[in-house]
N, CA, C and O atoms as CSV, one atom per row, in Angstrom:
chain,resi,resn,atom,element,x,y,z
A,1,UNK,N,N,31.153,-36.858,16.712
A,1,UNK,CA,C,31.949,-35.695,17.037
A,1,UNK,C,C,31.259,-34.471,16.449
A,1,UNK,O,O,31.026,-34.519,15.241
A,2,UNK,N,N,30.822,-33.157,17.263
A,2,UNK,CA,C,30.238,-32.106,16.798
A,2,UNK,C,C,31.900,-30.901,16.611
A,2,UNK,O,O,33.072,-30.905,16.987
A,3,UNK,N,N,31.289,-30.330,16.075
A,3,UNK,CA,C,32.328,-28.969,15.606
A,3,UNK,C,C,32.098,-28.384,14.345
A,3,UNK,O,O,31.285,-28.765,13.503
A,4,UNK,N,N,33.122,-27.126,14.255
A,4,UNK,CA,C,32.917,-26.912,13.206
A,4,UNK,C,C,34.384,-26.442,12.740
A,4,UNK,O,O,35.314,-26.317,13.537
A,5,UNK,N,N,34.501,-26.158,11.152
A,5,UNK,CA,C,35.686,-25.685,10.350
A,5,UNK,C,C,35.640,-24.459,10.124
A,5,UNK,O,O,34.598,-23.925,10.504
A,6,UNK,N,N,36.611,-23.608,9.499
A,6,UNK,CA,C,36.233,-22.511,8.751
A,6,UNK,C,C,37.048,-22.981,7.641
A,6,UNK,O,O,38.251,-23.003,7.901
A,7,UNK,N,N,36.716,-23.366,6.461
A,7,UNK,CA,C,37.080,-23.212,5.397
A,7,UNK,C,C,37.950,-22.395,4.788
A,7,UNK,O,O,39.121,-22.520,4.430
A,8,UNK,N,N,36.970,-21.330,4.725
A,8,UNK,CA,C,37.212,-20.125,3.733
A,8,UNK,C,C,36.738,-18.757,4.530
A,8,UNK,O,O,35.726,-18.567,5.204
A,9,UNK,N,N,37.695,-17.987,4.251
A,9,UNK,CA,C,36.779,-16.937,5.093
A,9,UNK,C,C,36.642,-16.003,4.055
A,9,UNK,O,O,37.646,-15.510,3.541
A,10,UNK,N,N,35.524,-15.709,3.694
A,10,UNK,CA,C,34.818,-14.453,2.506
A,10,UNK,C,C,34.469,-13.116,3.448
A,10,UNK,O,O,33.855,-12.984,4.506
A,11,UNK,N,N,34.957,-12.460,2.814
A,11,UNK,CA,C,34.137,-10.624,2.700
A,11,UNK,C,C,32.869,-10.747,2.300
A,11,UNK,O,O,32.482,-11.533,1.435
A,12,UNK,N,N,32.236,-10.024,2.880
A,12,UNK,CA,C,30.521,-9.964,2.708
A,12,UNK,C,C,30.297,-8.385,2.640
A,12,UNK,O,O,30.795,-7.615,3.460
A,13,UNK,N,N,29.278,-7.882,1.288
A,13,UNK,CA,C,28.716,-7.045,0.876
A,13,UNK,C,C,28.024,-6.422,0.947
A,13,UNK,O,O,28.004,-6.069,-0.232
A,14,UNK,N,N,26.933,-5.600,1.618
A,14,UNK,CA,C,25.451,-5.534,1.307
A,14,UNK,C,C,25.372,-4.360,0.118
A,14,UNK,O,O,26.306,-3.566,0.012
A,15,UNK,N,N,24.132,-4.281,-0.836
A,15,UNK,CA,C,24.020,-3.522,-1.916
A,15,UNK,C,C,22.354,-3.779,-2.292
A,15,UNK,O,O,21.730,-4.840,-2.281
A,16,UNK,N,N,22.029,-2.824,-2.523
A,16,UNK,CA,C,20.447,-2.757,-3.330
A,16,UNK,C,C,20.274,-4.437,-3.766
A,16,UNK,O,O,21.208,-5.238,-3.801
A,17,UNK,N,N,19.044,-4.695,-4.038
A,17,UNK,CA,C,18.934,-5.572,-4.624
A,17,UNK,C,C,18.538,-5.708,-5.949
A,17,UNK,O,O,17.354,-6.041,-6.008
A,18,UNK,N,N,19.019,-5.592,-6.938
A,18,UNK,CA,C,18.886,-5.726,-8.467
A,18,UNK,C,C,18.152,-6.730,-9.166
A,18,UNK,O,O,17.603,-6.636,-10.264
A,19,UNK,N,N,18.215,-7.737,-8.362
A,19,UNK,CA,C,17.619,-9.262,-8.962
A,19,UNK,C,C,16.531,-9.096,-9.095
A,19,UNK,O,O,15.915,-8.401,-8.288
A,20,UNK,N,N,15.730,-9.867,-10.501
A,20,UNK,CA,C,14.814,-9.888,-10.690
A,20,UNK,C,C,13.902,-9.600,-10.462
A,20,UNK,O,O,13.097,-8.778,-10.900
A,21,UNK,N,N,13.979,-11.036,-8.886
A,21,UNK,CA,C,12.402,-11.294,-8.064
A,21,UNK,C,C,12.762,-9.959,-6.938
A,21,UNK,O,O,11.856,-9.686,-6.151
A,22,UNK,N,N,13.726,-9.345,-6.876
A,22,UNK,CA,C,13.896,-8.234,-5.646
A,22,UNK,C,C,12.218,-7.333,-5.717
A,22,UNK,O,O,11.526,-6.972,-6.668
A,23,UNK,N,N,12.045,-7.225,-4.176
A,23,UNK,CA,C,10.602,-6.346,-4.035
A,23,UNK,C,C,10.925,-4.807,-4.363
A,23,UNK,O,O,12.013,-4.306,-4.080
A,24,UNK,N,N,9.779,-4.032,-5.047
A,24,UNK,CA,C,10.475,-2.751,-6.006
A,24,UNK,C,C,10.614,-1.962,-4.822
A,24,UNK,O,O,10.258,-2.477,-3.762
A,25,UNK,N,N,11.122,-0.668,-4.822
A,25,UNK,CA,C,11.672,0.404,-3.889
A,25,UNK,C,C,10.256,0.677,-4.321
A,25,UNK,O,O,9.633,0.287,-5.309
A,26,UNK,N,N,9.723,1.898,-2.736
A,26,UNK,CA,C,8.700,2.078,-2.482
A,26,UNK,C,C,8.675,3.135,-1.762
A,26,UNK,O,O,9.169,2.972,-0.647
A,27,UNK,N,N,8.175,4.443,-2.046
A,27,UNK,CA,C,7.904,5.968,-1.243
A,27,UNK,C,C,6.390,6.098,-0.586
A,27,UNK,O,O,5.309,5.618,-0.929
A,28,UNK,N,N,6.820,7.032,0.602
A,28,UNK,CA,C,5.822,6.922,1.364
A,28,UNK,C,C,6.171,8.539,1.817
A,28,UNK,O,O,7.355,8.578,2.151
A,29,UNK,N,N,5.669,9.582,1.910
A,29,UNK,CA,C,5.590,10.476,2.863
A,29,UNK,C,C,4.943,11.011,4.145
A,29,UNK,O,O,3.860,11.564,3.953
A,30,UNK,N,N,5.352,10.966,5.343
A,30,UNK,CA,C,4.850,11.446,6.428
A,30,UNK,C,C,4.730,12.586,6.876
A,30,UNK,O,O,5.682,13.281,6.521
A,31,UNK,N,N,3.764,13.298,7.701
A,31,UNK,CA,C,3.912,14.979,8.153
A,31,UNK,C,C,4.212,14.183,9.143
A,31,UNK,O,O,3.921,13.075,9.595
A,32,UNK,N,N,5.258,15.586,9.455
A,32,UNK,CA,C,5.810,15.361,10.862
A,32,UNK,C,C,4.764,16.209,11.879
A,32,UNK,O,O,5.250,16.494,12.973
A,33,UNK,N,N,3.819,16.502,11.707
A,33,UNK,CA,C,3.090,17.742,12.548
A,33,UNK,C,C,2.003,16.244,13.114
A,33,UNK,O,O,1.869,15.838,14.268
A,34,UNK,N,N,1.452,15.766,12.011
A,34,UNK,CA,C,-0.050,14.856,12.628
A,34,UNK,C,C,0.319,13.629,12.883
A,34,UNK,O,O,-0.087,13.031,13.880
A,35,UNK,N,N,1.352,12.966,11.776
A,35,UNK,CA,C,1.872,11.514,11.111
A,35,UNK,C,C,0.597,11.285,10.268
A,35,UNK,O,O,0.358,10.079,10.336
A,36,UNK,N,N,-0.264,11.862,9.557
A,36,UNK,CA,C,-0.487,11.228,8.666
A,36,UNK,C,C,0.113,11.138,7.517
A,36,UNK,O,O,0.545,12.103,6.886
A,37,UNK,N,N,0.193,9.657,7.085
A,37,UNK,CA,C,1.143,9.060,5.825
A,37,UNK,C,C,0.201,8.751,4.105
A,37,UNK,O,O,-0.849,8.172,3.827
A,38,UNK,N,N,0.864,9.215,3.587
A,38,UNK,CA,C,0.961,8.580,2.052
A,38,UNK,C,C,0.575,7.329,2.018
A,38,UNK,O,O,0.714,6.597,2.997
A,39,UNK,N,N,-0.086,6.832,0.618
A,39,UNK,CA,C,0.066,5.405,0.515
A,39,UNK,C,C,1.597,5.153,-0.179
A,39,UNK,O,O,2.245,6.185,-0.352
A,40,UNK,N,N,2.057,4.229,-0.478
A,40,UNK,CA,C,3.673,3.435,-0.573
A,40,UNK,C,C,3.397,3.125,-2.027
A,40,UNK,O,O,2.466,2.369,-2.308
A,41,UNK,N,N,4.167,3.678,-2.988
A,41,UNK,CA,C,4.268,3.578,-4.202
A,41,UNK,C,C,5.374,4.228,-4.799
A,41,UNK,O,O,5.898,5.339,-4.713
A,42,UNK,N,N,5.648,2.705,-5.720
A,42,UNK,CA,C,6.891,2.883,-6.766
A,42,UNK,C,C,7.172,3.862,-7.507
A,42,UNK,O,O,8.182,4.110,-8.165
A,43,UNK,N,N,6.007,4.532,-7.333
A,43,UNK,CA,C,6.066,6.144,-8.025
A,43,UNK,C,C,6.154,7.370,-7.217
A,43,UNK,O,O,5.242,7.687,-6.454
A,44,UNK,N,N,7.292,8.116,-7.371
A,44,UNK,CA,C,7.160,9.055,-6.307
A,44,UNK,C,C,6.173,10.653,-6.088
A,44,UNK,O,O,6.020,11.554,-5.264
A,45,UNK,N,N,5.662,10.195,-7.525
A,45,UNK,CA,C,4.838,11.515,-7.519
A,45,UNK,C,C,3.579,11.387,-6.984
A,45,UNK,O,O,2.775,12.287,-6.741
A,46,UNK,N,N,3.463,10.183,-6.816
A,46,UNK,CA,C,2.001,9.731,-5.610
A,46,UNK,C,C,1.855,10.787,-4.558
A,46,UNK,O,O,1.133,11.769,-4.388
A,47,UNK,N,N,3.288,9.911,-3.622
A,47,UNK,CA,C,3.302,10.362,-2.042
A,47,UNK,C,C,4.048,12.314,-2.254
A,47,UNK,O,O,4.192,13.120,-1.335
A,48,UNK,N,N,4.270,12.468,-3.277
A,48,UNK,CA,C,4.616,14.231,-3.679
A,48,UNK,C,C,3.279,14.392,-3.551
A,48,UNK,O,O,2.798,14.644,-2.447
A,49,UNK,N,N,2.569,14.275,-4.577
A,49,UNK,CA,C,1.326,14.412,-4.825
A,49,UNK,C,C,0.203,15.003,-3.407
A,49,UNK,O,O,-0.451,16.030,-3.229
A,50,UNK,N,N,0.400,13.908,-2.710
A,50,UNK,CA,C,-0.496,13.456,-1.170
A,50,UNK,C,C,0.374,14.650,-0.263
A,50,UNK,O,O,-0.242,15.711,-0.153
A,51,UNK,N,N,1.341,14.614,0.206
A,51,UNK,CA,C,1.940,15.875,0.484
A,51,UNK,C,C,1.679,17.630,0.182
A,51,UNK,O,O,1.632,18.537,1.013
A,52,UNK,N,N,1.512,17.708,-1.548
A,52,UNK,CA,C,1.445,18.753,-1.620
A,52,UNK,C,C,-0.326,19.504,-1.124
A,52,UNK,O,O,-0.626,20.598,-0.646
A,53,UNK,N,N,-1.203,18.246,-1.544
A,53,UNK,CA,C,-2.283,18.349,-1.255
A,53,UNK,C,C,-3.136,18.763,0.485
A,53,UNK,O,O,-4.132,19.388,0.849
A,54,UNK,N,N,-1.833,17.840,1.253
A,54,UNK,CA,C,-1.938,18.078,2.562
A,54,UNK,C,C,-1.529,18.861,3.054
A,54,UNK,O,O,-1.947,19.187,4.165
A,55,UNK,N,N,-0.441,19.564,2.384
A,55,UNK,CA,C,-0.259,21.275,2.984
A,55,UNK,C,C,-1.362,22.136,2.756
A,55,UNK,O,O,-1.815,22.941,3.570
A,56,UNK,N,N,-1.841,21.888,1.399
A,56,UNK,CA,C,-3.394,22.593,1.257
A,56,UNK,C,C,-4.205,22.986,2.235
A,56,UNK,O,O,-4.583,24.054,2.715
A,57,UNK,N,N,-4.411,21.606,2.444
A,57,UNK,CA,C,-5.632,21.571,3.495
A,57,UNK,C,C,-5.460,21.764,4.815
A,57,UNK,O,O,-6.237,22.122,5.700
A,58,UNK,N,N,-3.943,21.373,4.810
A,58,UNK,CA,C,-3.734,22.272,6.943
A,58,UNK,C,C,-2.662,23.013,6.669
A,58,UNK,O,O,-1.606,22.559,7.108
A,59,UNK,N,N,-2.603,24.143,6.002
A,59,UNK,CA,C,-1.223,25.036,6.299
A,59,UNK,C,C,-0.389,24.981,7.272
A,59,UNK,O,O,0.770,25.128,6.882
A,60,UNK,N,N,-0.550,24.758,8.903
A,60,UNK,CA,C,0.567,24.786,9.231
A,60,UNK,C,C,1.260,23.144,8.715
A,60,UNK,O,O,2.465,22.893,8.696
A,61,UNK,N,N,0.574,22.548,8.477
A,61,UNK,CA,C,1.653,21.124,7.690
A,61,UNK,C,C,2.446,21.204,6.633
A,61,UNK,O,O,2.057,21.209,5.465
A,62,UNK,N,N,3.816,21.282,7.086
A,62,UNK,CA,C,4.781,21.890,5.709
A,62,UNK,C,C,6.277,21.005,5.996
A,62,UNK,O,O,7.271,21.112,5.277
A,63,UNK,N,N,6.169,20.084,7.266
A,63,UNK,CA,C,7.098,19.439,7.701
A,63,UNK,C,C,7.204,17.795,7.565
A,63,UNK,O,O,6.970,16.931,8.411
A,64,UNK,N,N,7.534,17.706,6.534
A,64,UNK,CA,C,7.249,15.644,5.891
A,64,UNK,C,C,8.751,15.332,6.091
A,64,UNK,O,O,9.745,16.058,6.094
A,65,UNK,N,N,8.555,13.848,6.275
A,65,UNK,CA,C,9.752,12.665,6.308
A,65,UNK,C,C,9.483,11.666,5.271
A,65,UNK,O,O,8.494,10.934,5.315
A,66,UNK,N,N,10.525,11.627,4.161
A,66,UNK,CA,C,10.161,10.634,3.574
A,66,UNK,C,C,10.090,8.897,3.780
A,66,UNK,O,O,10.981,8.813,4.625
A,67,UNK,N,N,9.832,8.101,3.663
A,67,UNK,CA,C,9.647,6.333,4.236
A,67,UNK,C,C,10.358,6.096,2.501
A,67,UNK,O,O,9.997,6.746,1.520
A,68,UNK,N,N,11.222,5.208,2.505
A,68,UNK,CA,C,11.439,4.236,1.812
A,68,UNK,C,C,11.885,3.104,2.403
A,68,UNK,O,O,12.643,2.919,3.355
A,69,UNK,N,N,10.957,1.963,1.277
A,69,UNK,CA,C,11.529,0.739,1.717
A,69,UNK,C,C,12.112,0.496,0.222
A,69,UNK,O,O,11.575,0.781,-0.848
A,70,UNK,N,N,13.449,-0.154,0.479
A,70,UNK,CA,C,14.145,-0.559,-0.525
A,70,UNK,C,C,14.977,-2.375,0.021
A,70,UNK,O,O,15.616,-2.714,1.017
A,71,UNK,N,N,14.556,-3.065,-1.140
A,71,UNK,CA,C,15.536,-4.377,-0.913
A,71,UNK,C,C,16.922,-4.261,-0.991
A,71,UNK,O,O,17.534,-3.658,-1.872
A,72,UNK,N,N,17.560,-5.059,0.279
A,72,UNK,CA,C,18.983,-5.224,-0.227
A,72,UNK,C,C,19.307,-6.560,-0.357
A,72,UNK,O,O,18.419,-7.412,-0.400
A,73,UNK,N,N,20.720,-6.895,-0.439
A,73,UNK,CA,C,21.157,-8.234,-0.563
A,73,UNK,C,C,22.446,-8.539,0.179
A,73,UNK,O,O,23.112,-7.508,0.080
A,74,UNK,N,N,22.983,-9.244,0.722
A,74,UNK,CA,C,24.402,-9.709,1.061
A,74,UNK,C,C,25.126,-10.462,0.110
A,74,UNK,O,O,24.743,-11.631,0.151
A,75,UNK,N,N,26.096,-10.262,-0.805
A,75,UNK,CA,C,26.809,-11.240,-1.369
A,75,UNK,C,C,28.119,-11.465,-0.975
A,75,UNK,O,O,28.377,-10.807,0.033
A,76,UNK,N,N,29.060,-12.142,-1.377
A,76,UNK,CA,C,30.537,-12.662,-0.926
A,76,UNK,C,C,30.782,-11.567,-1.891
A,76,UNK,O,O,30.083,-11.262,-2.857
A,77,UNK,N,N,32.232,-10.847,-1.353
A,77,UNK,CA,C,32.989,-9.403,-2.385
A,77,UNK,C,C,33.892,-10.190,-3.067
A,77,UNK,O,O,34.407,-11.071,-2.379
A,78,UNK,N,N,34.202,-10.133,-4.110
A,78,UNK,CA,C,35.184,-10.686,-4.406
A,78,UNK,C,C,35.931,-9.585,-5.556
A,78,UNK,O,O,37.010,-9.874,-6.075
């Protein structure tokens, strides 16, 4: 016999991921004029950095999007 039950029915969460092994949050900046991007680092003064430098060098580039990747998680709410 196939089927199934529901037991229990739980609320489900999503939220950053805090745990340990979670992969670290990560910045990236893009111009919106060329798309050239930043390298992706846990530090945000990198992709500041790469930004401010690239307005330098092409003045009209003054229009960035920032990229983050950040882990999340699903847990049961309780």
């Amino acid at each position: 016999m196939s089927g199934s039950s529901v037991i229990r029915s739980e609320q489900w969460t999503l939220t950053p991921d805090g745990e340990p092994d979670a992969e670290p949050t990560t910045h990236a900046i893009k111009c919106a004029v060329c798309n050239d991007t930043s390298v992706c680092s846990e530090d945000f003064a990198d992709p500041q950095g790469w930004a401010l430098a690239h307005s330098i060098e092409n003045p009209s580039h003054r229009t960035f999007r920032e990229v983050v990747v950040r882990s999340w998680r699903t847990w049961p709410y309780r």
